[in-house]
C-alpha positions in Angstrom: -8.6 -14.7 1.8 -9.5 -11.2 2.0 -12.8 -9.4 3.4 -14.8 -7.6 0.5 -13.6 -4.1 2.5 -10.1 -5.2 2.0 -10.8 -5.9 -1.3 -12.3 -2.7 -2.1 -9.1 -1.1 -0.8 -6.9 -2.3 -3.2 -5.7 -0.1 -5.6 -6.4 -1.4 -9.6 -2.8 -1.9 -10.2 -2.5 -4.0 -7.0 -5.4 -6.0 -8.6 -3.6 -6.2 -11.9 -0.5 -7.3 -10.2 -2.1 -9.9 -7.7 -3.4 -11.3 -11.4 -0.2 -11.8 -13.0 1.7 -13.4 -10.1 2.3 -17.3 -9.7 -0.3 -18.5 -7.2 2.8 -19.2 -4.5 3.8 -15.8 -5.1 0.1 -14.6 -4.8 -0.1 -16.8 -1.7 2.5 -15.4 0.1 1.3 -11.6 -0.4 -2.5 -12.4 0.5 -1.4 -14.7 3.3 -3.0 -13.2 7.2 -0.3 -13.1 9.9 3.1 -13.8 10.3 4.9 -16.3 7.7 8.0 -17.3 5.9 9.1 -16.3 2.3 12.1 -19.4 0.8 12.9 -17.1 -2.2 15.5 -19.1 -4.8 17.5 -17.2 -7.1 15.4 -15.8 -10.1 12.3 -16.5 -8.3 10.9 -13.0 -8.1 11.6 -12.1 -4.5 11.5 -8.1 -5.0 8.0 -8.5 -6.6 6.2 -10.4 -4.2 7.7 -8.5 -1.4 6.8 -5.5 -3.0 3.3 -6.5 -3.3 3.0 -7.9 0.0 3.9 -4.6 1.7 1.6 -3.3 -0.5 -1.4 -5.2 0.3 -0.6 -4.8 3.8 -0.7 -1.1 3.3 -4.2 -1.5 1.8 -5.5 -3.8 4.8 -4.2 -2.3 7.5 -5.8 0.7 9.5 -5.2 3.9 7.8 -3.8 5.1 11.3 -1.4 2.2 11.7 1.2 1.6 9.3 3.8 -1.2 7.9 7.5 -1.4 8.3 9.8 -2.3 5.6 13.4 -3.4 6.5 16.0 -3.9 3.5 19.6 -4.3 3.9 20.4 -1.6 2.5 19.5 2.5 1.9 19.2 1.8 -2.0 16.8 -1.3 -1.8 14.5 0.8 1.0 14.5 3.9 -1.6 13.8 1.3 -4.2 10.8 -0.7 -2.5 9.0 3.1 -2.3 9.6 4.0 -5.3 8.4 0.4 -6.8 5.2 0.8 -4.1 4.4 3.9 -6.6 4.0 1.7 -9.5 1.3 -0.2 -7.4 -0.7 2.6 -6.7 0.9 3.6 -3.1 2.5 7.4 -3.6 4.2 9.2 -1.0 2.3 7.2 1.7 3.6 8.2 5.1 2.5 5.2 7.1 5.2 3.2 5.5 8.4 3.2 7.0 11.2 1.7 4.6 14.2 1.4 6.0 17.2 -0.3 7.1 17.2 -2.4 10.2 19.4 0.4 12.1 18.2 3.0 10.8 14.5 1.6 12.0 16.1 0.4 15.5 17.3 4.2 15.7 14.1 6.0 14.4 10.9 3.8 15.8 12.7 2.1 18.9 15.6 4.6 20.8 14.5 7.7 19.9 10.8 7.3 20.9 11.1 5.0 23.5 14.5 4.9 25.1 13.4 7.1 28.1 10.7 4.1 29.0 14.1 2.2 30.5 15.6 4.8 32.0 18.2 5.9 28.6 16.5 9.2 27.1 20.0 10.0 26.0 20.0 7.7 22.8 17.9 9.9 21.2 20.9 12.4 20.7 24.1 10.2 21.6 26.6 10.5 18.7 27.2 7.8 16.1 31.0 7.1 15.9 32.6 6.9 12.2 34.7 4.3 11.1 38.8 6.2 12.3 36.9 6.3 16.0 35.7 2.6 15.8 39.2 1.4 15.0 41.2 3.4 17.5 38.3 2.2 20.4 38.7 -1.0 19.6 42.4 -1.1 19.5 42.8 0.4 22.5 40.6 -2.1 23.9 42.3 -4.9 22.7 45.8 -3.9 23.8 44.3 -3.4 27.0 42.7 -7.0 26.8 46.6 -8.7 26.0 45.9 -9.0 22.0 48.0 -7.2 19.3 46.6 -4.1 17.9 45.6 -5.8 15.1 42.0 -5.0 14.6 41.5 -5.3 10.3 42.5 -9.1 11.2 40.4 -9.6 14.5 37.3 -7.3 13.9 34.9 -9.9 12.4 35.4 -12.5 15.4 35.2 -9.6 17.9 31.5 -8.3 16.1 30.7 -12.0 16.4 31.4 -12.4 19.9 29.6 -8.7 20.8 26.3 -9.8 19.2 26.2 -13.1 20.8 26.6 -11.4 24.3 24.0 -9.0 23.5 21.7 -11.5 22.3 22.9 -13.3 25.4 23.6 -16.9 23.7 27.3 -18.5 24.9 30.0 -17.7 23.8 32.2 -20.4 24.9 35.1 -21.2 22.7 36.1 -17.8 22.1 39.1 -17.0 23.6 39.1 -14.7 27.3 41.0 -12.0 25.6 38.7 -11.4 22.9 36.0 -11.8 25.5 37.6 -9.0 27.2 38.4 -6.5 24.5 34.5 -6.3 23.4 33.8 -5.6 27.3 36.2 -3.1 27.2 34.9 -1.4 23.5 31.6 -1.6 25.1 32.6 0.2 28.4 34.7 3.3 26.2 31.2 3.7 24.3 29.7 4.5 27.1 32.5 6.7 28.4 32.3 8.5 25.3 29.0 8.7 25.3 28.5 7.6 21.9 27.2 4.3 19.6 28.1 2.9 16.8 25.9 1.0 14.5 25.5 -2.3 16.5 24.7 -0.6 19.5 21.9 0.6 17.7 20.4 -2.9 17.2 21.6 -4.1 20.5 20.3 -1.5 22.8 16.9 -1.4 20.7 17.0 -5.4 22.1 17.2 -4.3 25.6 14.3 -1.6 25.2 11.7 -4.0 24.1 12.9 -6.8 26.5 13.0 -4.6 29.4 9.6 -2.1 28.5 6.2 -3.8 27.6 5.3 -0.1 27.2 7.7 -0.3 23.8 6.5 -2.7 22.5 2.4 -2.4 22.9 3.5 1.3 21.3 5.2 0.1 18.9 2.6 -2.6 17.4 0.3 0.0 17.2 2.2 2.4 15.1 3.1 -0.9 12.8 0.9 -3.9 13.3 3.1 -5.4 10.2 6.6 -5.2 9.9 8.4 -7.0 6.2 12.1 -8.2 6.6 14.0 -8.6 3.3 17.2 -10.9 3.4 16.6 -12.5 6.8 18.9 -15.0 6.1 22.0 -12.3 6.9 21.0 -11.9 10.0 22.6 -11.9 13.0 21.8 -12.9 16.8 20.4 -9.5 17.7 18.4 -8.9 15.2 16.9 -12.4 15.0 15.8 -11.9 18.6 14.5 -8.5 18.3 12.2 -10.0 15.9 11.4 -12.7 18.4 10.9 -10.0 21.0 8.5 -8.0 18.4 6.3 -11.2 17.9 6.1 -11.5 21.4 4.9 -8.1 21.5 1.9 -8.9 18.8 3.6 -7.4 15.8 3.0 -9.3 12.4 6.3 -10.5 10.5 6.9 -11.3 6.9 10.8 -12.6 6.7 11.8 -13.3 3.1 15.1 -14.7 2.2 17.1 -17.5 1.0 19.3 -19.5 3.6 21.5 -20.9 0.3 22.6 -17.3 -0.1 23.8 -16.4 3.3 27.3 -15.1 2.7 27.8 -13.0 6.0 28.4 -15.7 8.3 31.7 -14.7 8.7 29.9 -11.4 10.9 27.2 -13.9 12.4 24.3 -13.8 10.1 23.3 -17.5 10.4 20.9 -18.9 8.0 19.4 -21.2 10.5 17.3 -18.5 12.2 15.1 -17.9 8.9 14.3 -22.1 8.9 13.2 -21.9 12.4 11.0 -19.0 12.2 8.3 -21.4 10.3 8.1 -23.1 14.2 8.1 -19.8 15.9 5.0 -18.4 13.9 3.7 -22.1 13.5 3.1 -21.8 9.5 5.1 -24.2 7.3 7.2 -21.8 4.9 6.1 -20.7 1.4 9.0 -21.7 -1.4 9.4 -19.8 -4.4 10.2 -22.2 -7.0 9.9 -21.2 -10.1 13.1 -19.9 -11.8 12.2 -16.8 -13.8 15.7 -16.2 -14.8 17.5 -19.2 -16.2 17.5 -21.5 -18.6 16.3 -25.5 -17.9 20.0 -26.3 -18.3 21.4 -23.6 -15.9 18.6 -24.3 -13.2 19.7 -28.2 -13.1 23.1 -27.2 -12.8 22.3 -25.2 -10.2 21.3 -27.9 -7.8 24.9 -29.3 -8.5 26.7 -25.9 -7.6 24.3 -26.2 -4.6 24.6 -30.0 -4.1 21.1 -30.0 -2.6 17.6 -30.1 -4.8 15.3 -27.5 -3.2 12.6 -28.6 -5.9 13.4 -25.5 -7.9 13.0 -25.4 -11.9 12.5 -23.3 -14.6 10.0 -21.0 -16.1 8.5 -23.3 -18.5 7.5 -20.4 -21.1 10.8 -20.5 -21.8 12.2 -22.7 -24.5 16.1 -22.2 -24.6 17.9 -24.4 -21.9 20.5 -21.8 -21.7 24.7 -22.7 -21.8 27.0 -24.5 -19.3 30.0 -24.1 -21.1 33.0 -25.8 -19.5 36.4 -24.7 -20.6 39.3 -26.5 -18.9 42.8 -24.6 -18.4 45.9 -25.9 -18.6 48.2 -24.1 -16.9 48.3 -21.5 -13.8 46.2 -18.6 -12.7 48.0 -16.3 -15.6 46.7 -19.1 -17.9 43.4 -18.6 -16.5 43.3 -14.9 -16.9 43.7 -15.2 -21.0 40.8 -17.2 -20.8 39.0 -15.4 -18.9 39.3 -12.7 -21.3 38.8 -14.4 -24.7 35.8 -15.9 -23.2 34.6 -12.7 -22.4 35.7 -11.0 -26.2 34.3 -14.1 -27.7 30.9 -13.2 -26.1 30.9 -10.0 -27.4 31.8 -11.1 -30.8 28.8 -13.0 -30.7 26.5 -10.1 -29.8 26.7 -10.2 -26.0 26.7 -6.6 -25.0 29.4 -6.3 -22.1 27.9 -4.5 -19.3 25.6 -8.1 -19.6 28.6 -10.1 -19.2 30.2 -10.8 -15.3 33.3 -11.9 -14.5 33.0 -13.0 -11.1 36.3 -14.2 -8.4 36.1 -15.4 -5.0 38.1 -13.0 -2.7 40.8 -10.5 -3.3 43.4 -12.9 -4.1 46.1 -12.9 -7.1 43.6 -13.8 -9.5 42.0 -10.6 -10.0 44.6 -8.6 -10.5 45.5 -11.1 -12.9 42.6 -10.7 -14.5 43.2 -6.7 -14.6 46.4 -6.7 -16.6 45.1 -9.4 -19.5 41.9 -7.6 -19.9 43.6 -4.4 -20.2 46.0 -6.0 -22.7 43.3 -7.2 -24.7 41.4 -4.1 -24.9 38.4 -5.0 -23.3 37.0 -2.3 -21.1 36.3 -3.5 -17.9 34.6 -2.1 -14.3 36.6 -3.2 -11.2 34.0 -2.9 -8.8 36.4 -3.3 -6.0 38.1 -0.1 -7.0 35.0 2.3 -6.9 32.3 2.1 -4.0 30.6 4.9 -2.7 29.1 3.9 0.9 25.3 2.8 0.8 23.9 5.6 2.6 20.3 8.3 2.7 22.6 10.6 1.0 23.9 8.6 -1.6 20.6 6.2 -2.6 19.5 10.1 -3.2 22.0 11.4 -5.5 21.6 7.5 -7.2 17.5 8.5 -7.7 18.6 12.1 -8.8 21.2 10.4 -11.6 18.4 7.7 -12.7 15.7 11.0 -12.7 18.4 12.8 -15.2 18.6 10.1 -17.5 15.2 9.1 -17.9 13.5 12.4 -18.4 10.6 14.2 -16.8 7.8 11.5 -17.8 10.2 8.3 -16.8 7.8 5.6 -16.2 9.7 2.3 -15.4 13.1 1.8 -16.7 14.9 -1.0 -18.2 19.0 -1.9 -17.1 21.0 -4.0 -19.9 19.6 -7.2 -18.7 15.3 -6.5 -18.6 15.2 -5.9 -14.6 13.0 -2.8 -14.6 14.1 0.0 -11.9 11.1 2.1 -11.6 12.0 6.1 -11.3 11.5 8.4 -8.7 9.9 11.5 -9.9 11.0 14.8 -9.2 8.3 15.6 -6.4 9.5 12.1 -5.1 13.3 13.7 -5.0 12.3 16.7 -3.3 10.5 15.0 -0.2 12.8 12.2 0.1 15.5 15.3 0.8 12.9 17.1 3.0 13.0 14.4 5.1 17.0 14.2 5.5 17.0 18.6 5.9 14.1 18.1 8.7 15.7 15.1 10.5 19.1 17.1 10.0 18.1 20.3 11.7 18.3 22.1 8.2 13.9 23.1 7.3 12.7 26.1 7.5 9.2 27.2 8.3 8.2 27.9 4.5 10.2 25.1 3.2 7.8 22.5 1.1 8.1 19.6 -1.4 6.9 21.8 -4.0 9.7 24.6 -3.2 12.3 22.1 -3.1 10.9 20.2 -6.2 11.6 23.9 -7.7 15.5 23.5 -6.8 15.7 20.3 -8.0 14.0 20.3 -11.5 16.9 22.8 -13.0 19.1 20.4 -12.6 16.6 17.4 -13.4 15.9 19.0 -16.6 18.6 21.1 -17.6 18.9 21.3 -21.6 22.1 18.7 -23.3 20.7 15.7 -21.4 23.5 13.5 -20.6 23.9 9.8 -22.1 24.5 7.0 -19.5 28.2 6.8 -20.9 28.8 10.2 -20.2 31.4 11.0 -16.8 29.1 12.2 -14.5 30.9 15.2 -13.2 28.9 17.9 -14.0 25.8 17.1 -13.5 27.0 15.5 -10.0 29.1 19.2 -8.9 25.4 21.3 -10.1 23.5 18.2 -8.1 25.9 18.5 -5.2 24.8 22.1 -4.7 21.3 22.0 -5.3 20.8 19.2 -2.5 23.2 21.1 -0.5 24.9 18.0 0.1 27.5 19.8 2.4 25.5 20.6 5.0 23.2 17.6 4.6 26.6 15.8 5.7 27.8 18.2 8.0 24.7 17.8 10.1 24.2 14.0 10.7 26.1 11.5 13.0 25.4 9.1 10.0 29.6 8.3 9.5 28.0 6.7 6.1 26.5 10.0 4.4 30.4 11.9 5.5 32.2 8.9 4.1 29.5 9.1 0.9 29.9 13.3 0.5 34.3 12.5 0.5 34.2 10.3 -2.3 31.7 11.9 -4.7 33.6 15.2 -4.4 36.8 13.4 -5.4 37.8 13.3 -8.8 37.9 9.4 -9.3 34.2 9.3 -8.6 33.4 12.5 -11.4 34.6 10.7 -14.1 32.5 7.9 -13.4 29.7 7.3 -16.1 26.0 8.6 -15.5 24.6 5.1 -15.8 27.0 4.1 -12.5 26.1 7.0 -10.5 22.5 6.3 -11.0 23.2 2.6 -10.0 23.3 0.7 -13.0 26.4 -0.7 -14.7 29.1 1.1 -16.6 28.0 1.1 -20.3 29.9 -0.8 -22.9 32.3 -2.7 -19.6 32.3 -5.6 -18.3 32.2 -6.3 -14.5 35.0 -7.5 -12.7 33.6 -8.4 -9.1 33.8 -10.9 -6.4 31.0 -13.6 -5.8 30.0 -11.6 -2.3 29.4 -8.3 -4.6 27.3 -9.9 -7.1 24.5 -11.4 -4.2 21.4 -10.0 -5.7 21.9 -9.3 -9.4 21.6 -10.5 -12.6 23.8 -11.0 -16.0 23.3 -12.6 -19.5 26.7 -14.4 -19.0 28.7 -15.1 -16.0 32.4 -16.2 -15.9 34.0 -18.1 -13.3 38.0 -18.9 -13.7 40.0 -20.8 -11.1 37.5 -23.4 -10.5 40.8 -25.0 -8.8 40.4 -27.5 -5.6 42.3 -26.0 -3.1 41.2 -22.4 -4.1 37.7 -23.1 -4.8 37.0 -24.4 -2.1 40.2 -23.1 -0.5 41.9 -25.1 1.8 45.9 -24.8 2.8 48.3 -27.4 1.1 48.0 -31.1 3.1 44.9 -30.7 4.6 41.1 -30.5 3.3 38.3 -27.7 4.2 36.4 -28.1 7.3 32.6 -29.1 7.2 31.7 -25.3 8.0 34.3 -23.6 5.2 33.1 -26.1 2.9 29.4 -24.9 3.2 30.5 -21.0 2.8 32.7 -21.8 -0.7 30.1 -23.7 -1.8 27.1 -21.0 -1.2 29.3 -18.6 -1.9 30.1 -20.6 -5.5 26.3 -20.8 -5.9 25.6 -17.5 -5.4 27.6 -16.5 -8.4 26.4 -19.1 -10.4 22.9 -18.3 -10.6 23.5 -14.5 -11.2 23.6 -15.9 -15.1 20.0 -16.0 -17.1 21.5 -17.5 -20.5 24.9 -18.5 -20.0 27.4 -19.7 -17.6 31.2 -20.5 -18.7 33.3 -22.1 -16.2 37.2 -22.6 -16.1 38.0 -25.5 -14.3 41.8 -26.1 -13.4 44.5 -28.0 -11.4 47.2 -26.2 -11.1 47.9 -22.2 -9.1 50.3 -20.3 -6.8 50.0 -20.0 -3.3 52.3 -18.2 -1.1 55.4 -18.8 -3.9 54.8 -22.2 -3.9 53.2 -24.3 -7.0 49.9 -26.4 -5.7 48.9 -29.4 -8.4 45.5 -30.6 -7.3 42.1 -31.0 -9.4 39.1 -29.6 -11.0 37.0 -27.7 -8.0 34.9 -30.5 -6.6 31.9 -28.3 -7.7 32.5 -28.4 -11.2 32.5 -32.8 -10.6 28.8 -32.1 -9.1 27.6 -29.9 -12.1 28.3 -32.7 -14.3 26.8 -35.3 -12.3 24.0 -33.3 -12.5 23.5 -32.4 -16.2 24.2 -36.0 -16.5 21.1 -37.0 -14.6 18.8 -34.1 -16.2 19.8 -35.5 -19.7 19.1 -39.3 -19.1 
């Protein structure tokens, strides 16, 4: 319930917007204090978030302010730019940003002196070469091999449980001692790297009271988007924030934790409900899928979370099962006369996912027969620039381009509309990364740098999203000065980002991709992991295999724990479809040279028993 001030706060498009959600979703943005968010797939997650930050915003003290926390650079660029849409422009008591990048702005730079650290404020963030040759020397020191690419996800694991300090028994001494060692070079060279940043913004609001009566009165609210990835250190910063008085609003999904493999654990998102004492709010409703596609999710799952379909929606959608005789090469042709068979039938491609489960010989498989059969295709796995400030920029500047001066929201291939940063928008979102990088100058403005961006914004011969996007990306390069943007930042991300959009790979990618979206007229090749979070007409899933979905090595059967991470991995890139899902169940692949005969995946068996019970 909100307090007639409150109410006369709220912007008219916040009003329109509280309208038109579902009354969970309008429950969970209107809700006072702390609370829980159980968003299913296609249930309209970035919305109600979205509004709830914005609602905050408009209740909140206009001296105090609300802190957003995405995973990622692009989704904290896209929250603001969504906020605009609501009413909420340029509005400098929001802080959207990722959880190290908050941990570095709002916790060790203002407050690290209050336990006796004022050098985090300036100590050096190491880049990925550094990491590797610290942590190698640490773990030849500690007795293991110098094999850290194998090693590096237990060792994280380990280093957050210390710093969290929950046990770590079962690990073995020598990994124990190679993170003590990594920990003890950092210091030496008086530097961090990005989980230092989380862990030693832990120990500031443990050890200073100060911190954290400061820091609930500069954000009374903070919003945390994909709390089911993560880890022990973050979950108990949060704890140690709550402690401290602030507010939280965690939304996730603890069926879609894939990181467990770095610690994210979804178990600390279903025990916050205890820790605030407030049962959960579940997001139910499917806006995404089809009636058939949303039973057969809670087979893919094997649990019913009570989830079903929009019911303005009349087409059930397609579980099309194709079964493959033959080996992985067998399932790569059909893989790719599924796909051309879609697009006979008016599918466009970019709409159309092809999805794996890890970079194993099935891919690459897939590669060569799509190839042969002319059917353009993106490889996501070949072409990443690093989510960084720098890059979710030159992303906004590419989406600006393409949409025109006057944008208003856009639409991708699939109806998900991507609102579009204006040009002012642009310009302060780089003021911000010149004044934290040591580059303003006294007369330096919005408006003045708004003036160096709209020549290229607006240039004459506006590109088409299919276009290769090196032009505009060499004039863009310049005009951002991207070159001493990178130059000046200990952000590794943003030096990594600047290296590969100056190569010539990422020039010739298409407009659309550098502005985000998907590669016009292809369709995506991508693991299950890559496609978290996004959505597809059809998705198509080949070597539905037991043994390599869920994989488990020849005479023996997947443990409880790998058996939970295939299947929520498996579920994950099921319900990425809205209107189609064709799977390729099979028995027989290749493993190591040798021939494995099995049967169907055991998830496919699950989907069936489910559809069964829907239909009766």
């Amino acid at each position: 319930m909100t307090s007639p001030t409150a109410e006369i706060m709220l912007t008219p498009a916040l009003v329109r917007e509280l309208r038109a959600l579902h009354p969970r979703q309008r429950r969970a943005v209107l809700q006072d204090g702390s609370l829980v968010v159980l968003a299913g797939p296609g249930s309209g997650k970035t919305r109600t978030l979205v509004a709830r930050v914005g609602y905050l915003l408009a209740v909140t003290s206009e001296h105090r302010g609300v802190a957003a926390i995405t995973y990622t650079d692009a989704a904290a660029t896209e929250l603001v730019a969504r906020l605009k849409g609501l009413g909420y422009v340029g509005n400098r008591r929001l802080a959207s940003r990722t959880v190290h990048s908050f941990c570095r702005q709002h916790i060790l730079r203002p407050y690290g002196h209050l336990v006796g650290a004022p050098q985090l404020a300036d100590l050096r963030v190491l880049g990925r070469a550094e990491v590797v040759r610290l942590w190698t020397d640490a773990m030849v020191a500690a007795g293991l091999p110098a094999e850290y690419n194998r090693e590096q996800h237990t060792l994280a694991k380990i280093r957050r449980l210390l710093a969290a300090e929950q046990s770590v028994a079962g690990y073995q001494a020598g990994h124990i001692k190679a993170v003590h060692g990594y920990e003890k070079a950092l210091r030496q060279a008086n530097a961090i790297d990005f989980d230092a940043m989380t862990s030693w913004a832990l120990v500031i609001m443990r050890k200073s009271q100060t911190a954290g009566e400061l820091l609930v009165a500069r954000f009374p609210n903070v919003v945390i988007d994909e709390y089911q990835d993560l880890g022990p250190v973050l979950h108990a910063l949060v704890q140690e924030l709550m402690s401290a008085g602030v507010k939280i609003t965690a939304v996730g999904d603890p069926d879609q934790t894939l990181f467990g493999y770095q610690g994210a654990d979804p178990s600390y998102l279903l025990e916050l409900p205890k820790l605030i004492g407030r049962e959960a709010i579940r997001l139910a409703l499917n806006y995404r899928s089809g009636s058939a596609i949303v039973a057969a999710a809670r087979g893919a799952l094997g649990e019913d979370r009570g989830y079903h379909h929009n019911p303005e929606r009349a087409d059930p959608g397609i579980i099309d099962i194709q079964p493959v005789q033959g080996g992985l090469d067998a399932h790569a042709r059909h893989t790719a006369e599924a796909a051309a068979s879609l697009i006979a039938n008016g599918v466009r491609p970019e709409g159309i996912a092809i999805l794996y489960p890890g970079q194993t010989e099935l891919h690459r498989l897939i590669e060569q027969e799509l190839t042969q059969q002319g059917i353009n295709f993106d490889a996501e796995r070949g072409r990443r620039v690093p989510d960084s400030p720098v890059s979710a920029l030159v992303g906004g500047c590419a989406a600006r381009r393409l949409s025109g001066p006057l944008p208003g929201p856009a639409q991708d291939d699939h109806g998900d509309r991507r609102p579009i940063s204006t040009a002012r928008e642009l310009a302060a979102q780089l003021g911000q990364l010149r004044s934290t990088r040591g580059l303003s100058t006294p007369e330096e403005t919005v408006r003045s740098l708004a003036r160096l961006l709209i020549p290229v914004l607006d240039a004459p011969d506006r590109p088409g999203r299919e276009d290769a996007c090196g032009p505009f990306l060499g004039e863009l390069l310049r005009a951002l000065d991207a070159a001493a943007l990178t130059a000046n930042t200990d952000d590794q991300r943003d030096v990594e980002a600047y290296q590969i959009l100056t190569e010539e790979a990422s020039c010739r990618m298409s407009m659309a991709e550098l502005a985000g979206g998907r590669a016009p007229g292809h369709v995506a090749l991508t693991t299950y992991h890559s496609a978290k979070g996004r959505e597809f007409a059809a998705v198509i899933l080949p070597g539905l295999i037991d043994g390599l979905i869920p994989f488990y090595r020849r005479d023996s059967q997947p443990t409880t724990t790998e058996l939970a991470n295939a299947r929520q991995a498996f579920y994950v890139a099921f319900t990425r479809a809205a209107d189609a899902v064709i799977l390729l169940p099979g028995s027989t692949f290749r493993h190591y040279n040798q021939v494995r005969t099995t049967k169907w995946s055991r998830f496919i068996d699950d989907i069936q028993a489910e559809l069964k019970a829907a239909a009766g």
